[in-house]
C-alpha positions as CSV (number, residue, x, y, z in Angstrom):
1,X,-8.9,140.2,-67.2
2,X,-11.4,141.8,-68.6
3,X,-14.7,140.3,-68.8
4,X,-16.7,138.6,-72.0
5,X,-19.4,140.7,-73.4
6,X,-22.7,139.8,-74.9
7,X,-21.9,139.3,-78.7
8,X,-24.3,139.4,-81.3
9,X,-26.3,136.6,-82.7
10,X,-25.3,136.8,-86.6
11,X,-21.9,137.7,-87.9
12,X,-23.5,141.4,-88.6
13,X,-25.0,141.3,-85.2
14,X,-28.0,143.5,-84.2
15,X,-28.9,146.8,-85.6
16,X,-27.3,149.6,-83.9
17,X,-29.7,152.7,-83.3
18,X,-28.5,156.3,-84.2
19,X,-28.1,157.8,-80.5
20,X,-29.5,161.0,-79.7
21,X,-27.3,162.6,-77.0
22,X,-29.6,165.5,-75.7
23,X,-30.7,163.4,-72.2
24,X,-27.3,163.1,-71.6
25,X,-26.3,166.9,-71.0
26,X,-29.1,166.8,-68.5
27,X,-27.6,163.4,-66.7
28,X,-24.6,165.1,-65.9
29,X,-26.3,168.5,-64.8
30,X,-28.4,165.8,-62.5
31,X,-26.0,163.8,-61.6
32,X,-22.1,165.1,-60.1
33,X,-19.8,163.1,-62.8
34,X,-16.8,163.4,-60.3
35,X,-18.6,162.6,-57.2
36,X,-20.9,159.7,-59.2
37,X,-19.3,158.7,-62.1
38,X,-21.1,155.0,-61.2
39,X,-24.2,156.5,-60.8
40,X,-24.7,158.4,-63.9
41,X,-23.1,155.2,-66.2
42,X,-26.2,153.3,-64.2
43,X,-28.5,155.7,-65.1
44,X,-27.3,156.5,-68.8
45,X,-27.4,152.8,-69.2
46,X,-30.7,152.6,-67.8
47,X,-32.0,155.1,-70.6
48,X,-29.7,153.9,-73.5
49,X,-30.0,150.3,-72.7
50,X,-26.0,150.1,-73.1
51,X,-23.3,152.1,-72.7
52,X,-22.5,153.2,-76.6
53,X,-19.4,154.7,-77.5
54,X,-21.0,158.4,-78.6
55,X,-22.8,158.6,-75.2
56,X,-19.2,157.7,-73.1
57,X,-17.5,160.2,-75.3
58,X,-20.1,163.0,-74.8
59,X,-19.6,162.3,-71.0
60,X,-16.3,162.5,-71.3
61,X,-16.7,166.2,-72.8
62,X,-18.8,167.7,-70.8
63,X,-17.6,166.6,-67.3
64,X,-13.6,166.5,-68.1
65,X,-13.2,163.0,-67.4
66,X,-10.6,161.6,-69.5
67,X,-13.2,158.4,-71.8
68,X,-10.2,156.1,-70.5
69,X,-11.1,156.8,-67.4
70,X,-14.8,155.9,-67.7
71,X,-14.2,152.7,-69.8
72,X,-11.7,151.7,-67.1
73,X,-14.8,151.8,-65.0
74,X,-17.5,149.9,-67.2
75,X,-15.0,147.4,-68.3
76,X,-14.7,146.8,-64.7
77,X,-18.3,146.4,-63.1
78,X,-20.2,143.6,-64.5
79,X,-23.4,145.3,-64.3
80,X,-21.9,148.0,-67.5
81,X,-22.1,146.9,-71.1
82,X,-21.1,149.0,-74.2
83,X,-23.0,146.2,-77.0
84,X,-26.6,146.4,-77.3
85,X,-28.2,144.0,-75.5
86,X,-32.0,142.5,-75.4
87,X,-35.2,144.6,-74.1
88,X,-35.5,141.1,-72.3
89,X,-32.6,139.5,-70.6
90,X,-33.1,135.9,-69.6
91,X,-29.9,135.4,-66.7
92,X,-29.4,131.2,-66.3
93,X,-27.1,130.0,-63.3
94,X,-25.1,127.8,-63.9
95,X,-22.7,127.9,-60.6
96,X,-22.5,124.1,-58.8
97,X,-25.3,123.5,-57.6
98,X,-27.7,124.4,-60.2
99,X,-25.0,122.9,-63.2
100,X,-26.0,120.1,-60.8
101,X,-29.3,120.2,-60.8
102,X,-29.7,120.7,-64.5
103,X,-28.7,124.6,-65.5
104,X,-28.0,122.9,-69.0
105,X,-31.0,121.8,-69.9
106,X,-32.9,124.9,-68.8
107,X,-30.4,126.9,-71.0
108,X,-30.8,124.4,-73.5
109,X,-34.6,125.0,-73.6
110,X,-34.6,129.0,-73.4
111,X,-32.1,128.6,-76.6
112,X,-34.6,126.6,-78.5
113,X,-37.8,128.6,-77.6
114,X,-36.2,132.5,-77.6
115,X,-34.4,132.0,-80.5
116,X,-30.9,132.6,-79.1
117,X,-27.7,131.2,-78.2
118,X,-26.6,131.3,-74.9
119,X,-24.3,134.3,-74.8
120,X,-25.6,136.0,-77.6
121,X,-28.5,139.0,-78.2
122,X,-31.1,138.3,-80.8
123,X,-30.8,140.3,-83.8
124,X,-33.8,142.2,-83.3
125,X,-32.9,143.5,-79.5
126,X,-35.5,141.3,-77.9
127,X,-33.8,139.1,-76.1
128,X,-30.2,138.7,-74.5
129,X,-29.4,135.4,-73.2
130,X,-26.5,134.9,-70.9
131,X,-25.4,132.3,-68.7
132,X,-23.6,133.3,-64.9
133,X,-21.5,132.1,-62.3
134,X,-23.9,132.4,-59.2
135,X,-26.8,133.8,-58.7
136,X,-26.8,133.2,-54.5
137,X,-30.3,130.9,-54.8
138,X,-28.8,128.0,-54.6
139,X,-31.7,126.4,-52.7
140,X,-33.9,127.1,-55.2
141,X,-31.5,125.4,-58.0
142,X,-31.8,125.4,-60.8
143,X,-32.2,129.3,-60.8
144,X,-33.3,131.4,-63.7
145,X,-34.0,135.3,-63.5
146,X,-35.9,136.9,-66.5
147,X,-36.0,140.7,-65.9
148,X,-37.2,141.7,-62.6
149,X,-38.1,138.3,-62.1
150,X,-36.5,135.1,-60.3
151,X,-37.8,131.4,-61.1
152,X,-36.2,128.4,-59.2
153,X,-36.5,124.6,-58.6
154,X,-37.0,124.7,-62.8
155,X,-37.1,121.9,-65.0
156,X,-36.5,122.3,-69.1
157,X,-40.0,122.5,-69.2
158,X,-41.1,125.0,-67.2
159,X,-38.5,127.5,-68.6
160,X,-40.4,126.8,-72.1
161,X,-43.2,127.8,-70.6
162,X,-42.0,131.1,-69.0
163,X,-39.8,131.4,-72.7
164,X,-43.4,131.1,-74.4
165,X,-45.2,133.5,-71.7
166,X,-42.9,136.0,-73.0
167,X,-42.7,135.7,-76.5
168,X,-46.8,135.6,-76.1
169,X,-46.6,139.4,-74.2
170,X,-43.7,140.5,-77.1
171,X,-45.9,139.6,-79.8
172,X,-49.1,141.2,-77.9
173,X,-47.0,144.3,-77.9
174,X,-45.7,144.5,-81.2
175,X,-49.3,143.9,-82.3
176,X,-50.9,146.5,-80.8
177,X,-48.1,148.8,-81.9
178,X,-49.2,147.9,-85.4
179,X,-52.7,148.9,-85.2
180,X,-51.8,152.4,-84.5
């Protein structure tokens, strides 16, 4: 069954960027396509942010292997997506124990301070919320990870706080862009 994607937040959902393809040529001189086929989705991801149709299909050309063949592959993996998702992606478990211990509300409360809807990407690539099954921190529940980052024992409150934190830095950023 395949698995559900991060949809976008309004009916038109996010802009989609024009994609340039000329990094991708030099992925697949970098990286074998038929030895690591895995590897080179990870790293074209990595530099595209999501898998976009053009950049599968130029794959596709240059190393031979049929596009079915490579969308058999990211439909497959969890860690592939072909929709643009968030610069930021906020991760809230909601296995058992941290459904228990409130996973809700903490989702609830990144909702209400991000901007976004559990599920969903904001419009302007910012932010990507998604709820999971388990994130294997069930000690530390309820378990959040932002990023790189993993926070645990959470309450509603402190996930506002780490939402704010990160809409402060965002901002920060997108000021000093503008005083170029």
């Amino acid at each position: 069954m395949p698995r559900p994607e991060a949809t976008p937040a309004t009916a038109g959902g996010p802009a989609v960027p024009d994609v340039d393809l000329t990094r991708v040529r030099e992925l697949v001189e970098e990286i074998d396509p038929h030895g690591n086929l895995i590897a080179l989705l990870q790293h074209a991801q990595e530099l595209y942010g999501y898998l976009p149709e053009p950049v599968v299909a130029e794959i596709a050309r240059l190393s031979g292997i049929p596009a079915s063949r490579i969308y058999g592959i990211i439909t497959f993996y969890a860690q592939f997506t072909t929709v643009p998702t968030g610069r930021h992606k906020c991760y809230v478990c909601h296995g058992t124990a941290c459904h228990v211990a409130g996973a809700t509300r903490v989702t609830e409360a990144l909702e209400q301070e991000l901007g976004v809807a559990d599920g969903t990407t904001r419009d302007d690539l910012e932010f990507t919320l998604d709820s999971v099954a388990c994130m294997g921190a069930c000690s530390q529940a309820p378990v959040m990870r932002v990023d790189d980052e993993t926070y645990g024992n959470l309450t509603a409150d402190e996930a506002r706080k780490v939402a704010r934190k990160l809409l402060e830095q965002v901002a920060a950023e997108q000021g000093g862009a503008s005083d170029d």
